[in-house]
ChimeraX commands (.cxc) that place a marker at each C-alpha (Angstrom):
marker #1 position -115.48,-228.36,11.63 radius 0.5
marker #1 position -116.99,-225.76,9.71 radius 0.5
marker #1 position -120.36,-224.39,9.34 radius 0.5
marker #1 position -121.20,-223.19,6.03 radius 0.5
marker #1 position -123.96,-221.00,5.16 radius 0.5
marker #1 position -125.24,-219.49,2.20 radius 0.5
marker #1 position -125.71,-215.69,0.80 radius 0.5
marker #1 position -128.70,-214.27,-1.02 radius 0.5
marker #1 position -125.88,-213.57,-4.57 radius 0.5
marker #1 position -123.93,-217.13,-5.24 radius 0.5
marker #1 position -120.75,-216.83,-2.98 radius 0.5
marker #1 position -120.63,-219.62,-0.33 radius 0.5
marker #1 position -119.25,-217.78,3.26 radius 0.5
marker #1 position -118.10,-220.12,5.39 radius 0.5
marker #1 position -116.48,-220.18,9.11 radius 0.5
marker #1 position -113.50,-218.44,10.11 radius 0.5
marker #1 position -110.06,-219.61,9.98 radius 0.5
marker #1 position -107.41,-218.76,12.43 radius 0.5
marker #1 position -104.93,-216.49,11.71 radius 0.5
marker #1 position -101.18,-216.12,12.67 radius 0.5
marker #1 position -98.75,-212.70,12.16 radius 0.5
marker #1 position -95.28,-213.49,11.98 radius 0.5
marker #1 position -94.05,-210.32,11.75 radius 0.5
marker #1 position -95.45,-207.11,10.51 radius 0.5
marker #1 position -97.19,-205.01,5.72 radius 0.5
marker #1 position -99.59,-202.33,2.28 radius 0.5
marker #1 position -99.76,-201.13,-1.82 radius 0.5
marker #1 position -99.71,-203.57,-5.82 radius 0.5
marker #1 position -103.39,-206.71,-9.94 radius 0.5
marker #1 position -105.91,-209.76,-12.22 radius 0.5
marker #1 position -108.40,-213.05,-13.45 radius 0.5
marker #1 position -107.04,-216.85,-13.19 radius 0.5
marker #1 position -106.68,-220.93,-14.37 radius 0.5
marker #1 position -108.23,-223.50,-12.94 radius 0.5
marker #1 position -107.93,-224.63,-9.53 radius 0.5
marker #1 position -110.34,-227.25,-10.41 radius 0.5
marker #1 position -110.87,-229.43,-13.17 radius 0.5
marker #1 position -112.88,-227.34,-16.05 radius 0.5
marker #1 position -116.82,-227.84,-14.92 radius 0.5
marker #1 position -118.53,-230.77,-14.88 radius 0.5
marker #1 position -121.94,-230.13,-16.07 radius 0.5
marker #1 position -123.44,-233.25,-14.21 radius 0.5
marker #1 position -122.43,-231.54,-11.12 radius 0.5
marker #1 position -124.21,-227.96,-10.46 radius 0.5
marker #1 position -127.21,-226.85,-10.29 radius 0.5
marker #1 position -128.63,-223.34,-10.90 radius 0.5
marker #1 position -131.15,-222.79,-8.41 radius 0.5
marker #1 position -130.32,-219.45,-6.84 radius 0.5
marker #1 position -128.89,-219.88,-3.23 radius 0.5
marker #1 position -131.11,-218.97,-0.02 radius 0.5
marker #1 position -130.10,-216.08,2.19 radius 0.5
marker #1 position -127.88,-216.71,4.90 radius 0.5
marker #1 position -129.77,-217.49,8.11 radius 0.5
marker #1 position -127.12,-217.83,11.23 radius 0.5
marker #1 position -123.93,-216.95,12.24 radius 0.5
marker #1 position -120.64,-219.20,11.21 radius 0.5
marker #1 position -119.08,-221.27,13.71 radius 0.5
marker #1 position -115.44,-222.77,13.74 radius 0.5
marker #1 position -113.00,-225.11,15.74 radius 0.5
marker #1 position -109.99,-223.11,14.84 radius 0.5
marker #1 position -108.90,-220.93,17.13 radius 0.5
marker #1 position -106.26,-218.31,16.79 radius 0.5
marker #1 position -102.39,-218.34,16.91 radius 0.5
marker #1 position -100.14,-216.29,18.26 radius 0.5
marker #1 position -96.72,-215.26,17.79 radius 0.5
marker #1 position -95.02,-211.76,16.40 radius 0.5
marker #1 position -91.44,-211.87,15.95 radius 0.5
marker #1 position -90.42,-208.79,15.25 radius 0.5
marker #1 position -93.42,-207.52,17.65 radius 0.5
marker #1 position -95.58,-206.53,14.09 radius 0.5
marker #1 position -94.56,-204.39,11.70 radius 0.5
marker #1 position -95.57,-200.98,10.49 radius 0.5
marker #1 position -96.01,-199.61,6.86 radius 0.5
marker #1 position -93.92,-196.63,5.61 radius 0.5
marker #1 position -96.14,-194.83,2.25 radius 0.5
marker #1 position -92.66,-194.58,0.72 radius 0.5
marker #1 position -90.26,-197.41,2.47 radius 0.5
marker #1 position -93.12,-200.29,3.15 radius 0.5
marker #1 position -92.76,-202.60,5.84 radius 0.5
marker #1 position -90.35,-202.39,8.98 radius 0.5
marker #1 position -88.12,-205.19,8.59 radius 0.5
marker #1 position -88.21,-207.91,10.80 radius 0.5
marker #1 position -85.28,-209.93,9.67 radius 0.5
marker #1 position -87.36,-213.53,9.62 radius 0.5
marker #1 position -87.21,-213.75,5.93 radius 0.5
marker #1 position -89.46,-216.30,3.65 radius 0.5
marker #1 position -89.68,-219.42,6.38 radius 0.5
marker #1 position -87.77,-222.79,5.95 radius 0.5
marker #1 position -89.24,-225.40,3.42 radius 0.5
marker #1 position -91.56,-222.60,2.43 radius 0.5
marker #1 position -92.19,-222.48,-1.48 radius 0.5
marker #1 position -91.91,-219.24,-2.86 radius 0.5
marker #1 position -92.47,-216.93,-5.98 radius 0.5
marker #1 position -92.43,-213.79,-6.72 radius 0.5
marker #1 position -95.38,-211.01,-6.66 radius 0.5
marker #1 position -96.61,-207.92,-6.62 radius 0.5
marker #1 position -95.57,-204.88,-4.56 radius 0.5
marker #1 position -98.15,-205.23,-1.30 radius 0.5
marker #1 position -96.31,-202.41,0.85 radius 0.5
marker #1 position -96.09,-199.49,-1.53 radius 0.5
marker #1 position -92.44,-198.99,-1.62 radius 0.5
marker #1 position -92.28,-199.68,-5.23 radius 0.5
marker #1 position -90.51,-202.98,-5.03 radius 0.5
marker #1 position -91.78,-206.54,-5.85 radius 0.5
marker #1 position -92.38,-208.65,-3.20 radius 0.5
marker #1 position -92.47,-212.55,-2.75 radius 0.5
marker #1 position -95.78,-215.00,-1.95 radius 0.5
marker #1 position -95.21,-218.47,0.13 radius 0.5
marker #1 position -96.80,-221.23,1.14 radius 0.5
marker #1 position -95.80,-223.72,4.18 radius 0.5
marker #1 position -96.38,-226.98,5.16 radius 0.5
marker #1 position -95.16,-226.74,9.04 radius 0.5
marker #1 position -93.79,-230.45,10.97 radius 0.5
marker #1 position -97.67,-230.78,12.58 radius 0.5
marker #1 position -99.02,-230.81,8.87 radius 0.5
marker #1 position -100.44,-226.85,9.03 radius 0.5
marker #1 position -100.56,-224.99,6.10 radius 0.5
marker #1 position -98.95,-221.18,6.37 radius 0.5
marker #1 position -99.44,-218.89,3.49 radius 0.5
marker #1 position -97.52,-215.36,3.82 radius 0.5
marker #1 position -95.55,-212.62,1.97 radius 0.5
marker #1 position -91.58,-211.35,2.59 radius 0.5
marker #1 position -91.81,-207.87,1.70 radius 0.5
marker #1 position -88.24,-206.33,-0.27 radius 0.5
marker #1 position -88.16,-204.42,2.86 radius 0.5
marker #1 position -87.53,-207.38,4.97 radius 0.5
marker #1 position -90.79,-207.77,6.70 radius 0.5
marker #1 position -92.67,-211.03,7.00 radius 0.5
marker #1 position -95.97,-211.80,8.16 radius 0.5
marker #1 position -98.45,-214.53,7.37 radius 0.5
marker #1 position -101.78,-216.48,8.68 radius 0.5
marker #1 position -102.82,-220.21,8.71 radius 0.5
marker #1 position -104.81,-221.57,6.07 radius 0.5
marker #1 position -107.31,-224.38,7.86 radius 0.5
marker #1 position -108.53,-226.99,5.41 radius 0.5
marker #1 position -109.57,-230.57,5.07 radius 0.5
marker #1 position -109.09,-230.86,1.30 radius 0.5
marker #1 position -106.52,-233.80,0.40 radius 0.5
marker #1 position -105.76,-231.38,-2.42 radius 0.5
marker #1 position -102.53,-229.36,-2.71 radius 0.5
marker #1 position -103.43,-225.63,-1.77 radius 0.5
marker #1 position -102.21,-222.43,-3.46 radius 0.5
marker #1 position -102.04,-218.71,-2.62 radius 0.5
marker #1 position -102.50,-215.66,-5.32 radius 0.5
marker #1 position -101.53,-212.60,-4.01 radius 0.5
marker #1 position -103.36,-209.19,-6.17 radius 0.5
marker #1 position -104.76,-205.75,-6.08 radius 0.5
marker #1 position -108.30,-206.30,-6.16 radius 0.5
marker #1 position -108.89,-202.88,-7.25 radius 0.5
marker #1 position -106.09,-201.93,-8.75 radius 0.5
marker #1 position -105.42,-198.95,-6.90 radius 0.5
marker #1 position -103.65,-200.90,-3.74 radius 0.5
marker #1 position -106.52,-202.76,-2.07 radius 0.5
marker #1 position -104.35,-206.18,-1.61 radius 0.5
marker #1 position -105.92,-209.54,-1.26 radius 0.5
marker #1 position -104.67,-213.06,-1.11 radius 0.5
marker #1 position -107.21,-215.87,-2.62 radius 0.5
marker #1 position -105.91,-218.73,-1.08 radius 0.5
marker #1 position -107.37,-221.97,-2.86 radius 0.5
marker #1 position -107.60,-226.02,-1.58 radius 0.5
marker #1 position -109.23,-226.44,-4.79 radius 0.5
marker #1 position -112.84,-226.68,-3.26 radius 0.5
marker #1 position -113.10,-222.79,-1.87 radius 0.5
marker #1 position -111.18,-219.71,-2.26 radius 0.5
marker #1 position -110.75,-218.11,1.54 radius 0.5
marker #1 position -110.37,-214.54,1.29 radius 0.5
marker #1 position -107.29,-212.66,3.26 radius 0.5
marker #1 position -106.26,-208.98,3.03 radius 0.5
marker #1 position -103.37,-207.26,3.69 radius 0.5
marker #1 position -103.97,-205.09,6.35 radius 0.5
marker #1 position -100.94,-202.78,8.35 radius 0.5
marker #1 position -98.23,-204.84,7.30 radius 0.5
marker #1 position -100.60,-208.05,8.40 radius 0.5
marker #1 position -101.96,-211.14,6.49 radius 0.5
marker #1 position -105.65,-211.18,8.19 radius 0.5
marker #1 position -108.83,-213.51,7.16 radius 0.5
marker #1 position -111.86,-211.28,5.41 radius 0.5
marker #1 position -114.80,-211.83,7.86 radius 0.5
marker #1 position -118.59,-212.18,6.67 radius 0.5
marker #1 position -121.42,-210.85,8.37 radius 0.5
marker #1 position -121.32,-213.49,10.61 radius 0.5
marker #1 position -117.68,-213.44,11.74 radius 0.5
marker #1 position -116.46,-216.20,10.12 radius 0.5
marker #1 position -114.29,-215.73,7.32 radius 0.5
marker #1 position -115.07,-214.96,3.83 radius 0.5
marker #1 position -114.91,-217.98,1.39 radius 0.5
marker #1 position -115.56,-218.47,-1.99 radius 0.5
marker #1 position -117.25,-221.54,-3.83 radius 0.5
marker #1 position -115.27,-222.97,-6.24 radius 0.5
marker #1 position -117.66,-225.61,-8.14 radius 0.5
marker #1 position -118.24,-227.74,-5.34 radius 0.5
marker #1 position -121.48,-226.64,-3.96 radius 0.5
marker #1 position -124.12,-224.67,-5.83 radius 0.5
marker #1 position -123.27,-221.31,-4.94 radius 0.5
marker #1 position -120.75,-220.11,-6.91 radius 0.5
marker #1 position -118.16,-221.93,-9.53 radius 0.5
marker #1 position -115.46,-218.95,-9.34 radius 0.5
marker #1 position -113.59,-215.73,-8.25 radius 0.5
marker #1 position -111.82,-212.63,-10.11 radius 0.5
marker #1 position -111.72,-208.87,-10.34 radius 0.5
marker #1 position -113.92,-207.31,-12.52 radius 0.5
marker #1 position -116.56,-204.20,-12.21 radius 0.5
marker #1 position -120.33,-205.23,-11.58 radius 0.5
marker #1 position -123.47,-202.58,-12.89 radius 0.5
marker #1 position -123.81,-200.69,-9.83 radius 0.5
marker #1 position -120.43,-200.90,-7.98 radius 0.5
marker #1 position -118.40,-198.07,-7.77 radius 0.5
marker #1 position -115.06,-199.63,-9.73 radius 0.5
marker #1 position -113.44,-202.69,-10.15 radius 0.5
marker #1 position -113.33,-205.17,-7.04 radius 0.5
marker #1 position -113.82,-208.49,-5.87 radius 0.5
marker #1 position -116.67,-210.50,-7.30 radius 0.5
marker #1 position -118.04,-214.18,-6.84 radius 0.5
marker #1 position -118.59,-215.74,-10.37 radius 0.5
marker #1 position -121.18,-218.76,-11.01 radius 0.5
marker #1 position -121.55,-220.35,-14.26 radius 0.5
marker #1 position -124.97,-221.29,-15.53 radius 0.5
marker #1 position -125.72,-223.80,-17.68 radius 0.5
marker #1 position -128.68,-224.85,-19.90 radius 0.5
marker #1 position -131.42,-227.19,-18.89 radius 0.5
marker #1 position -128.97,-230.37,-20.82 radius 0.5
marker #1 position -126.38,-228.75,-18.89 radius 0.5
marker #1 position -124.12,-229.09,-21.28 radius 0.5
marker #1 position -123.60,-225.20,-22.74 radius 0.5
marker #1 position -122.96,-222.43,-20.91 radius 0.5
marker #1 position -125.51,-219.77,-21.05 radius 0.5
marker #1 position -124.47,-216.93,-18.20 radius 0.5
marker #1 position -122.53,-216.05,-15.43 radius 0.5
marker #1 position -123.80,-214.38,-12.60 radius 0.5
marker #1 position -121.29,-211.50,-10.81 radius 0.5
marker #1 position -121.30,-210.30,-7.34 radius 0.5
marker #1 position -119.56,-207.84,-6.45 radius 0.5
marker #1 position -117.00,-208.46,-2.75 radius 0.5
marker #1 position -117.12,-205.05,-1.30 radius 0.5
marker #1 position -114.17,-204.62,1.50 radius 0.5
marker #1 position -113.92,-202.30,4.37 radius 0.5
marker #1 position -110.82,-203.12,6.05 radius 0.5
marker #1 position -111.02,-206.62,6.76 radius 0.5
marker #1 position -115.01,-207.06,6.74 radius 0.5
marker #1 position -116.16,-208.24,3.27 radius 0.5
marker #1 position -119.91,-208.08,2.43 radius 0.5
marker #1 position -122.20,-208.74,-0.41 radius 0.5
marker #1 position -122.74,-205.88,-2.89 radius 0.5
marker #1 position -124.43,-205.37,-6.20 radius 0.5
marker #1 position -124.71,-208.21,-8.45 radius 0.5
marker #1 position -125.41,-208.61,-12.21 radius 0.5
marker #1 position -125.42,-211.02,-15.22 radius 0.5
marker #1 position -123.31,-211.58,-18.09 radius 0.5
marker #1 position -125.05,-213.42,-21.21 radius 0.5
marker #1 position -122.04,-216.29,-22.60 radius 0.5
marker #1 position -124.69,-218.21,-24.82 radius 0.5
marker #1 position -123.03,-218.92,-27.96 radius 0.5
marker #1 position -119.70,-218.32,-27.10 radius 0.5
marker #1 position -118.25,-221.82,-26.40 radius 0.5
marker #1 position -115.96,-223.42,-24.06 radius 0.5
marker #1 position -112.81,-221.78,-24.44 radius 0.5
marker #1 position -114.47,-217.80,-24.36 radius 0.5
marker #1 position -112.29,-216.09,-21.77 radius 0.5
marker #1 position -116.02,-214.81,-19.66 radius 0.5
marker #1 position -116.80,-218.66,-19.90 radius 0.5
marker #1 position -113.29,-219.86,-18.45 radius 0.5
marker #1 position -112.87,-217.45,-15.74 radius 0.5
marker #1 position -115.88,-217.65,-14.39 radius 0.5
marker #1 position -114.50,-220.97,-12.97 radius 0.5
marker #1 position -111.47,-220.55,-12.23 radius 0.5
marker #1 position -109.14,-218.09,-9.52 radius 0.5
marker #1 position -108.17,-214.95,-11.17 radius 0.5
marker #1 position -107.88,-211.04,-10.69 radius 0.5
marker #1 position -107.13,-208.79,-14.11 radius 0.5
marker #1 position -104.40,-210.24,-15.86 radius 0.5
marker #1 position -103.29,-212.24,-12.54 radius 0.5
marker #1 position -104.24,-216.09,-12.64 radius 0.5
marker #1 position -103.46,-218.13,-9.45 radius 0.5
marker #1 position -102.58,-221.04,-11.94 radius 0.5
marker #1 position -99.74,-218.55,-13.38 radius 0.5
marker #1 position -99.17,-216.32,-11.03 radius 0.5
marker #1 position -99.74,-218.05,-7.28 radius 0.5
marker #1 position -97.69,-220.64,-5.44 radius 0.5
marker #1 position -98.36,-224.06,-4.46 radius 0.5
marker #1 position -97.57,-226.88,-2.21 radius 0.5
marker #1 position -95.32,-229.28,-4.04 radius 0.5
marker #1 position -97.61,-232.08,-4.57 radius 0.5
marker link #1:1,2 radius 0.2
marker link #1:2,3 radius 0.2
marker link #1:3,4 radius 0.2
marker link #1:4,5 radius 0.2
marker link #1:5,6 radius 0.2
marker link #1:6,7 radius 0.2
marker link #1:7,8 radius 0.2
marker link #1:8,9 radius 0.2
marker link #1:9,10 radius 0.2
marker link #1:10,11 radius 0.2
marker link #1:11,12 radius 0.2
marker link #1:12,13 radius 0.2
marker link #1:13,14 radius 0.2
marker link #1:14,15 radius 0.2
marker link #1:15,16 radius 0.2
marker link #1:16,17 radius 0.2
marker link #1:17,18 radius 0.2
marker link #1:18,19 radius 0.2
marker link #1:19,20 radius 0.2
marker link #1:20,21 radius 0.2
marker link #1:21,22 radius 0.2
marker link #1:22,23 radius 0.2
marker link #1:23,24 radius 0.2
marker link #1:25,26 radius 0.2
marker link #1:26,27 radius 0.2
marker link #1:27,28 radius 0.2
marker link #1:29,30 radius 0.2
marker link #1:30,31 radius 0.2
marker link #1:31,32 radius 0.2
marker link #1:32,33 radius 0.2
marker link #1:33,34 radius 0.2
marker link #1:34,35 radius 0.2
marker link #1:35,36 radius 0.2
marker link #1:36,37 radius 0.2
marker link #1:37,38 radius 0.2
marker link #1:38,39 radius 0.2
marker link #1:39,40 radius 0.2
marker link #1:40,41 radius 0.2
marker link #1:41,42 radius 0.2
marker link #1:42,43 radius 0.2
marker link #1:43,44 radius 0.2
marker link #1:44,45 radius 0.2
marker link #1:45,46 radius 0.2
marker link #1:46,47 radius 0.2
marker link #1:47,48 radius 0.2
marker link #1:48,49 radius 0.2
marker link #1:49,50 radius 0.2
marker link #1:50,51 radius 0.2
marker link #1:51,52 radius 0.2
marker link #1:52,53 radius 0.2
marker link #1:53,54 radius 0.2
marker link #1:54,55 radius 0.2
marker link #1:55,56 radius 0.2
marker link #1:56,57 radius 0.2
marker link #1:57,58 radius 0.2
marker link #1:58,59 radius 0.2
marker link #1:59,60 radius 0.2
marker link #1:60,61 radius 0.2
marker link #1:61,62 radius 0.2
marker link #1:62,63 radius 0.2
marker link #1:63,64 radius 0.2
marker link #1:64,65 radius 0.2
marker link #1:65,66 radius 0.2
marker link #1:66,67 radius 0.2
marker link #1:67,68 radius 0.2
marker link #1:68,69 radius 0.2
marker link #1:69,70 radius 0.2
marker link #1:70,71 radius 0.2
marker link #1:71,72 radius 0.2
marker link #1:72,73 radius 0.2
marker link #1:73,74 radius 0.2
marker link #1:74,75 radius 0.2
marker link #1:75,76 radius 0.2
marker link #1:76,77 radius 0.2
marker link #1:77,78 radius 0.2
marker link #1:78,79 radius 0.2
marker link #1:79,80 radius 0.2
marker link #1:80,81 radius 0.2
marker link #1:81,82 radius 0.2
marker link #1:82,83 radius 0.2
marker link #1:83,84 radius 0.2
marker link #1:84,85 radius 0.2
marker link #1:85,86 radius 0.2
marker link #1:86,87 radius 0.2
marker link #1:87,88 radius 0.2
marker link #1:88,89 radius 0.2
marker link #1:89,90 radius 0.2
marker link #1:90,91 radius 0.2
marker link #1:91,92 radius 0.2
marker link #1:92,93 radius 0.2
marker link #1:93,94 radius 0.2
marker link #1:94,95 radius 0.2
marker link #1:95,96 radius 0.2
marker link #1:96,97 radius 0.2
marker link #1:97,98 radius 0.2
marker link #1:98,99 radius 0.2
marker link #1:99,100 radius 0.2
marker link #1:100,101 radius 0.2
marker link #1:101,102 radius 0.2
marker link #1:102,103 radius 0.2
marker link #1:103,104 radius 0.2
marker link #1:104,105 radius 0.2
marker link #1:105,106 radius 0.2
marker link #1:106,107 radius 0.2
marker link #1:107,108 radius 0.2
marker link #1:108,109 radius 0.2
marker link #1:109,110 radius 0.2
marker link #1:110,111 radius 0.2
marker link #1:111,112 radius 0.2
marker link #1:112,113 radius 0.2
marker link #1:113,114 radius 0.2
marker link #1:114,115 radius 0.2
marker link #1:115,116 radius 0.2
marker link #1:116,117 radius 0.2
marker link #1:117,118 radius 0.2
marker link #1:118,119 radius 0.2
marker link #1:119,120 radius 0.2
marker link #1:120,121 radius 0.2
marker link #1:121,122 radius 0.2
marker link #1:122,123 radius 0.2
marker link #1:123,124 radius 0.2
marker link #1:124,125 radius 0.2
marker link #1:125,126 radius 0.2
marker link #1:126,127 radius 0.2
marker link #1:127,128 radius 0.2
marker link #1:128,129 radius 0.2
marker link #1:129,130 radius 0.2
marker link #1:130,131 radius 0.2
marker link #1:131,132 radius 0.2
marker link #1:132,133 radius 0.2
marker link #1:133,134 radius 0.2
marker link #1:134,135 radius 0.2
marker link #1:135,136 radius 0.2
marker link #1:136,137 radius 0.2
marker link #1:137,138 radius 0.2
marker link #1:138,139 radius 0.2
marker link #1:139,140 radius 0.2
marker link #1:140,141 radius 0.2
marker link #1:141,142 radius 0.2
marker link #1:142,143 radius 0.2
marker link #1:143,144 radius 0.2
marker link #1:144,145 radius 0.2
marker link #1:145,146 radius 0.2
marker link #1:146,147 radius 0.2
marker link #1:147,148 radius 0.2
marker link #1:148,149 radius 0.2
marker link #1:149,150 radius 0.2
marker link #1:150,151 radius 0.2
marker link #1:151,152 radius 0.2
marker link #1:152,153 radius 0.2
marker link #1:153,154 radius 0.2
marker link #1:154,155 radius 0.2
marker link #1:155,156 radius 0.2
marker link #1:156,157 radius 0.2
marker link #1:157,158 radius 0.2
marker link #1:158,159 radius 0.2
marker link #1:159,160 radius 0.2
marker link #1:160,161 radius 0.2
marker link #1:161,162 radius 0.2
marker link #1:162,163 radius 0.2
marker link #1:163,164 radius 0.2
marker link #1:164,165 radius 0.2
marker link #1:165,166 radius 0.2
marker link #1:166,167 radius 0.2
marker link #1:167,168 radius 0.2
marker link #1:168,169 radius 0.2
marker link #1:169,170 radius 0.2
marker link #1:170,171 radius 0.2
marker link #1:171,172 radius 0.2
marker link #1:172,173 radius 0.2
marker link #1:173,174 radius 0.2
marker link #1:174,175 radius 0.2
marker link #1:175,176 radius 0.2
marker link #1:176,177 radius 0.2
marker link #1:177,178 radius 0.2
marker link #1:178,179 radius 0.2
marker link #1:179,180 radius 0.2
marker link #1:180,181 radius 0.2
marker link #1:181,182 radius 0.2
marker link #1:182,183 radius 0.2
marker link #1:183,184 radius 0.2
marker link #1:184,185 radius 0.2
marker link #1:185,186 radius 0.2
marker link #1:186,187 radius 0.2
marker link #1:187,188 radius 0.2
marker link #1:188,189 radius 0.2
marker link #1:189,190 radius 0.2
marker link #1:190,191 radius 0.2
marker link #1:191,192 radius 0.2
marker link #1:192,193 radius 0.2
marker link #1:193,194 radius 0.2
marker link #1:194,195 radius 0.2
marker link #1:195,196 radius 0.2
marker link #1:196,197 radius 0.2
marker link #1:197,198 radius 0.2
marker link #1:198,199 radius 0.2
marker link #1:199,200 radius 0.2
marker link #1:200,201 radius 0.2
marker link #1:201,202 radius 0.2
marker link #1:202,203 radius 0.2
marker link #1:203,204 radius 0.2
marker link #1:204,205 radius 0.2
marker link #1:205,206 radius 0.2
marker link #1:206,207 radius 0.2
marker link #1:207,208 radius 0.2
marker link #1:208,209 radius 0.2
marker link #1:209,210 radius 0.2
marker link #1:210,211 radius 0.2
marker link #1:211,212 radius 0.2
marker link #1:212,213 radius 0.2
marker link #1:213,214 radius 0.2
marker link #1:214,215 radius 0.2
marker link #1:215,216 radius 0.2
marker link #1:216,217 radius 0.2
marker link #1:217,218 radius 0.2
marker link #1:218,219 radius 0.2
marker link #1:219,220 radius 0.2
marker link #1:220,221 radius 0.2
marker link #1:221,222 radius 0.2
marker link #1:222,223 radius 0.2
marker link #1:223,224 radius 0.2
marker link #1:224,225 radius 0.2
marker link #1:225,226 radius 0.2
marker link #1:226,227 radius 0.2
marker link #1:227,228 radius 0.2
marker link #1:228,229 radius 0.2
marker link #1:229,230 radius 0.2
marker link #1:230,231 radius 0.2
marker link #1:231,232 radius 0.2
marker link #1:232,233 radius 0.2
marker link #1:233,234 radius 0.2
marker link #1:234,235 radius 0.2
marker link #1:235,236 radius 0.2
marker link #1:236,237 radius 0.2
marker link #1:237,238 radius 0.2
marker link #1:238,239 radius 0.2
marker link #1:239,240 radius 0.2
marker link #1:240,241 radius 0.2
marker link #1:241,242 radius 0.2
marker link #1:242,243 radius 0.2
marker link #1:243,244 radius 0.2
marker link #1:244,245 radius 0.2
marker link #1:245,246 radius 0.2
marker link #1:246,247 radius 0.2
marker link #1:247,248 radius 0.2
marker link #1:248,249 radius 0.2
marker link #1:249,250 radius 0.2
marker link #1:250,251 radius 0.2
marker link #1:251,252 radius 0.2
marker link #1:252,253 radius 0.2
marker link #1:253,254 radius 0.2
marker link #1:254,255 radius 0.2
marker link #1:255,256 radius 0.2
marker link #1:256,257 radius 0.2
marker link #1:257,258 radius 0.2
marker link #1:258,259 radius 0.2
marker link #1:259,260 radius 0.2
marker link #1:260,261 radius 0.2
marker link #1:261,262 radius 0.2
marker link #1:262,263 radius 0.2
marker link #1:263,264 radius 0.2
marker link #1:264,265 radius 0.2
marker link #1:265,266 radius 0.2
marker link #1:266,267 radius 0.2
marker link #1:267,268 radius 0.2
marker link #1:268,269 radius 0.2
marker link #1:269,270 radius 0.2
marker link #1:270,271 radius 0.2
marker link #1:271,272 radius 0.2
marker link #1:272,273 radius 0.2
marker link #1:273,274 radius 0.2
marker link #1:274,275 radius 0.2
marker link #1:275,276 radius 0.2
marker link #1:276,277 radius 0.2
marker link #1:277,278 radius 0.2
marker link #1:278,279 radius 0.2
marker link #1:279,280 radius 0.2
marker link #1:280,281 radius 0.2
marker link #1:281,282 radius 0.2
view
């Protein structure tokens, strides 16, 4: 079981889920549909969330296993291969280039015989690596992979429709973002008060697009939309912390203005996990 905490800016961080590298990858865009139904004003609240006060806990411990032994990224020829390839049963799609070589490479998601869900990429090199996503949600999960910056800083956003956990590709590995507590980095997706969504965008004070937690406000009837708070995801490696945050006035502009929409769904630039991710077959 989990222990979630909350931050000081409106993105929930919850405990750490276990990892597992099947093989050994870096390099690659976006903003996102819905994971979750559009909001339901009854719902939220706006009160602003308390600072987190202890560290995250979790019953997940990690997995093992390397074929191939890990792999190691080549600037101009990305990942060693490994020759695993995308798993069995796994559902696939295509995505961006994550290793740099210039080549597209494929996202998937697996449902393994003891009901675990694997999310991973199969670089065009031939390398495949990947991590276990731990959830309780009954609801099919889903994987976007993007450059959160733009300039090669690669992310997967991996959604049960509840929270977005935050992975990056790291060395030719798939490895959970950790918190300042250790446990991994999550984001609220509408189902607490913390935070309603998650793209890429650039907040006043960051240094360049990144990363931010999104929460929709809504007037006192809470029935129109009146801001959305940004906070900006700041990564070093695979530790993700809290950075500058700012506000984006939406009254006036409706349901169906792009700021409004985004800000609760899974996205990053033009990317949108509804569009551009993979899911479990439901």
């Amino acid at each position: 079981m989990q222990t979630t905490r909350k931050t000081r800016t409106g993105v929930l961080v919850l405990g750490a889920a276990g990892t597992l590298l099947l093989a050994g990858c870096s390099g690659g865009g976006g903003d996102g549909a819905p994971v979750v139904p559009t909001v339901t004003p009854a719902s939220r609240t706006v009160a602003a969330p308390a600072p987190s006060t202890a560290a995250a806990a979790s019953s997940t411990g990690e997995e093992t296993g390397t074929p191939g032994g890990g792999a190691t990224r080549s600037p101009s020829q990305g990942c060693t291969p490994d020759g695993t390839g995308v798993p069995a049963g796994a559902v696939s799609s295509p995505t961006i280039d994550v290793d740099g070589d210039g080549r597209p490479d494929t996202q998937w998601i697996q449902t393994d015989a003891d009901g675990r869900v694997l999310l991973g990429i199969t670089t065009a090199s031939g390398s495949t690596f990947g991590a276990r996503f731990a959830s309780g949600s009954p609801i099919a999960k889903s994987v976007l992979v993007a450059d959160a910056t733009g300039a090669g800083e690669i992310v997967a956003l991996a959604s049960d429709g509840r929270q977005a956990n935050l992975f990056v590709v790291d060395g030719c590995h798939l490895t959970p973002a950790t918190n300042a507590q250790g446990g991994q980095y999550t984001f609220d997706l509408g189902f607490g008060s913390y935070g309603t969504g998650v793209g890429c965008s650039t907040v006043a004070g960051a240094s360049g697009r990144g990363l931010v937690g999104l929460k929709l406000n809504l007037d006192p009837t809470r029935s129109t939309a009146v801001s959305v708070d940004r906070t900006a995801v700041e990564l070093d490696g695979t530790r993700a912390t809290n950075g500058p945050s700012d506000s984006v006035d939406v009254r006036g502009r409706g349901p169906a203005d792009p700021a409004v929409l985004t800000a609760q769904e899974v996205t990053c630039g033009t990317r949108t996990l509804a569009a551009d991710g993979v899911q479990q077959p439901r």
